[in-house]
MIDORO-236319 format. One record per residue (C-alpha): residue number from 1; x, y, z; residue in one letter. Coordinates in pm, whole numbers, always signed. Layout:
N
SITE    i       X       Y       Z  aa
SITE  NUM       X       Y       Z   A
...
REM end
This chain:
182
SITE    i       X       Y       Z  aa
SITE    1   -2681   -1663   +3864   X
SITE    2   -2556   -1425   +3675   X
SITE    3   -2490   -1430   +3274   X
SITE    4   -2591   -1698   +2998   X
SITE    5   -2458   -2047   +2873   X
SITE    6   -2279   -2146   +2599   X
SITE    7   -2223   -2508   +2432   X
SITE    8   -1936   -2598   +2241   X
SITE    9   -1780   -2873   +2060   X
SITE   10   -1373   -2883   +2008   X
SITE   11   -1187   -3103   +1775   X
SITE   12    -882   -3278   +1859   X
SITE   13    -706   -3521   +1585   X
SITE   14    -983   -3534   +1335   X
SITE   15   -1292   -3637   +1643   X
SITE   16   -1547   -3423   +1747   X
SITE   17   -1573   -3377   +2143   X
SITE   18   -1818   -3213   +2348   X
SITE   19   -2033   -3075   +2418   X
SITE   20   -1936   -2883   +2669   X
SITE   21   -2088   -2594   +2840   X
SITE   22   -1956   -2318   +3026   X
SITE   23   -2155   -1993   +3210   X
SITE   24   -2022   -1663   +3083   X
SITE   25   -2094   -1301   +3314   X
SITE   26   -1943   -1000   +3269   X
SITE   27   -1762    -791   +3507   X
SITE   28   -1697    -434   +3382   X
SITE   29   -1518    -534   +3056   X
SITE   30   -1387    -854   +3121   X
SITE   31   -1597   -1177   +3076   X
SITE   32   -1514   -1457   +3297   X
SITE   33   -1629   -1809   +3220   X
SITE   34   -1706   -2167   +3441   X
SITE   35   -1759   -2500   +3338   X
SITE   36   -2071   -2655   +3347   X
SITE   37   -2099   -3061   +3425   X
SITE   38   -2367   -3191   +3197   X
SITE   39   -2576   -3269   +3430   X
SITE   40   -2614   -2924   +3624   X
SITE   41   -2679   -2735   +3265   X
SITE   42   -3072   -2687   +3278   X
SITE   43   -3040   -2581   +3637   X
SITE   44   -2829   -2363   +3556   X
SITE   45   -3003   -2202   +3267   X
SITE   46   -3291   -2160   +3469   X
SITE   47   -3087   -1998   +3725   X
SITE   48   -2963   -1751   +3475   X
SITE   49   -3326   -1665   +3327   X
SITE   50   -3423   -1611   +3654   X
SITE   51   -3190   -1386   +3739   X
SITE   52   -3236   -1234   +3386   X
SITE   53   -3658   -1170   +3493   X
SITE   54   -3549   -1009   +3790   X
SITE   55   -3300    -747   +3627   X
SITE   56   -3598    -663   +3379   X
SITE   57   -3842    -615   +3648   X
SITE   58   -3618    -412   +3840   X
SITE   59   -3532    -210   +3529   X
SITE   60   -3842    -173   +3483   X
SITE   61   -3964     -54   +3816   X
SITE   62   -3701    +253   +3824   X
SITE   63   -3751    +306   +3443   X
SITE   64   -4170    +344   +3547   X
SITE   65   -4054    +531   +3862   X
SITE   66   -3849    +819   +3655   X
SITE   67   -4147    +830   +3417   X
SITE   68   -4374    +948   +3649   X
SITE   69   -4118   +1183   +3813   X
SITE   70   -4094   +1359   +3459   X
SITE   71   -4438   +1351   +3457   X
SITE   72   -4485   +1532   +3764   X
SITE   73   -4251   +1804   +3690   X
SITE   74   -4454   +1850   +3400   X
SITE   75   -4714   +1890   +3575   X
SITE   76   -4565   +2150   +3782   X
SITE   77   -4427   +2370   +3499   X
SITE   78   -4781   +2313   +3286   X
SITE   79   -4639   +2133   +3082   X
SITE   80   -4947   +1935   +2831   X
SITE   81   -4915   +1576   +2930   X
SITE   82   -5049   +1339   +2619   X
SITE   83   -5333   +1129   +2637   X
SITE   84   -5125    +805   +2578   X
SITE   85   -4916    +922   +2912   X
SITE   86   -5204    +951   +3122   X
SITE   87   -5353    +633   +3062   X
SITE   88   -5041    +470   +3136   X
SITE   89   -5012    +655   +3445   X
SITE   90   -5373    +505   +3505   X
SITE   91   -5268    +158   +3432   X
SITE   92   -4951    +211   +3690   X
SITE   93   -5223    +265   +3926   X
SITE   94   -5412     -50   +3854   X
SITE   95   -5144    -290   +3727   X
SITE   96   -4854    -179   +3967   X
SITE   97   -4498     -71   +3877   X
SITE   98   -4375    -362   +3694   X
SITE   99   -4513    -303   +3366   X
SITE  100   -4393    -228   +3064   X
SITE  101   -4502     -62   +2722   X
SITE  102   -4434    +314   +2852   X
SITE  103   -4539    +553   +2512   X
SITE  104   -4246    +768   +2372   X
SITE  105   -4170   +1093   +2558   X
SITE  106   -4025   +1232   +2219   X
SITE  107   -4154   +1289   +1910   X
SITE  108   -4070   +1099   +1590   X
SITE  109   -3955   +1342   +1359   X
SITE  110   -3950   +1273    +927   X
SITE  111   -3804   +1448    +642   X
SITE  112   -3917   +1427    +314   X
SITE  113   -3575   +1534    +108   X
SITE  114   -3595   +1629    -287   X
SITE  115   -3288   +1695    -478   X
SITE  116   -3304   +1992    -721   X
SITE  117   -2986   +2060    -956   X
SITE  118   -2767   +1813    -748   X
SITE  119   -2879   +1937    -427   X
SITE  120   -3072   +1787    -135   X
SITE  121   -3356   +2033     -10   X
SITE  122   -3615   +1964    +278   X
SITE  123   -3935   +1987    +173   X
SITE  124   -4152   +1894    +496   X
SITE  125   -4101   +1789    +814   X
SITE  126   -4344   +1593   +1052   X
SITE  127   -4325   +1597   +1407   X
SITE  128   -4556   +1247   +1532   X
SITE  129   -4641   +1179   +1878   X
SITE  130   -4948    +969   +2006   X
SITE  131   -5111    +940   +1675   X
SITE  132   -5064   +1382   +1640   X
SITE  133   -4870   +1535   +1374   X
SITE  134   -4748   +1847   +1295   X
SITE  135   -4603   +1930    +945   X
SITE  136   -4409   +2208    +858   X
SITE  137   -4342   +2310    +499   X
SITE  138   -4036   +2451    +458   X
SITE  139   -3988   +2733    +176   X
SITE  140   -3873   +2562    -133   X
SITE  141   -3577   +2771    -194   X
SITE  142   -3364   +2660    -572   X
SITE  143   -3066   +2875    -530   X
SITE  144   -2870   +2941    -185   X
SITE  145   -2936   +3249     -27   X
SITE  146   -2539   +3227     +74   X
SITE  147   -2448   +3222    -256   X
SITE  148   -2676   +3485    -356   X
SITE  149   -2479   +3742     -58   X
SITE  150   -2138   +3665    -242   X
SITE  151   -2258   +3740    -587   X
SITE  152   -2404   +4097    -409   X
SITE  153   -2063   +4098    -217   X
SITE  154   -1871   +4102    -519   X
SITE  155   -2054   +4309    -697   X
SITE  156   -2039   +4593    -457   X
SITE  157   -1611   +4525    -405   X
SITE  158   -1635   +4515    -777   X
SITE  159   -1808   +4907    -756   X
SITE  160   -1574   +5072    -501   X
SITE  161   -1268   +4906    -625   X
SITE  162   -1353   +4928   -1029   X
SITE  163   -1304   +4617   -1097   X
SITE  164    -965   +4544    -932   X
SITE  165    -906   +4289    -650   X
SITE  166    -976   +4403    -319   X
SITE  167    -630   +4486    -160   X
SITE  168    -505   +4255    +101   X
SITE  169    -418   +4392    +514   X
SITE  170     -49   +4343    +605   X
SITE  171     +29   +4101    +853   X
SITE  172    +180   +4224   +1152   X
SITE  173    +353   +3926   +1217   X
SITE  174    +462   +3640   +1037   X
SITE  175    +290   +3298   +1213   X
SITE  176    +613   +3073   +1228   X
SITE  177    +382   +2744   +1239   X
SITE  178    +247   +2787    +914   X
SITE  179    +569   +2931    +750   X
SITE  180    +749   +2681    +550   X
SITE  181   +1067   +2533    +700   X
SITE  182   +1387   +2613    +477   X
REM end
């Protein structure tokens, strides 16, 4: 059976009745609901586990069965497979295709942030996978190199133009969604 149980109590004129139990399953989005008599409720819970234990070993199973597809495209490119991946492609072997406990196929990456006159700056990065890291220190750079093009921008407009403000192009046409209604 699909879905879980629920138990309930409702009040009615100050007394407490119940409990009552219902099975809720979900269709798409909408969750329908039957009552449970009190004596069918642990049969019914252990229908719903069981049906529960057989999703997971199914998910399981086609989650095991794309791993070792990816794995054997990797192969086929020459792509480096990790150590963790091929022992659990050994145990596959051994313990068949129900298990679980696959190793990540991406690396966990961390930054260690700083902040330096109000700023936030990287200043490492670690790429982890399988026990391996990789750290890459990033240039510890105080001033934006963005802001240090404008100040050269302006300087040179400042040069060519002595010191005036750079004149403005025409518009050939006047945009009549951002001109102001009258």
């Amino acid at each position: 059976m699909r879905g879980w149980v629920n138990s309930f109590y409702k009040t009615y004129k100050g007394k407490r009745l119940g409990p009552y139990h219902v099975r809720r399953w979900k269709v798409g989005r909408k969750v329908h609901r039957e009552y449970i008599k009190p004596e069918d409720v642990e049969r019914v819970k252990a229908a719903c586990q069981a049906h529960r234990e057989g999703r997971r070993n199914v998910r399981a199973f086609l989650d095991n069965f794309v791993f070792l597809g990816k794995m054997m495209d990797g192969f086929d490119t020459g792509k480096i497979v990790s150590p963790a991946m091929g022992n659990y492609i050994v145990r596959l072997r051994h313990e068949g295709m129900h298990i679980t406990g696959r190793p990540p196929m991406r690396r966990r990456i961390t930054r260690h942030l700083v902040k330096v006159g109000g700023e936030t700056m990287i200043v490492k990065t670690v790429f982890e996978l399988d026990g391996t890291t990789k750290v890459f220190m990033v240039p510890f750079v105080v001033k934006n190199p963005l802001d240090r093009m404008k100040e050269i921008f302006d300087q040179v407009v400042a040069e060519v133009f002595g010191g005036k403000k750079r004149p403005g192009r025409p518009r050939k046409h006047q945009n009549r969604w951002f001109s102001p209604q009258l």
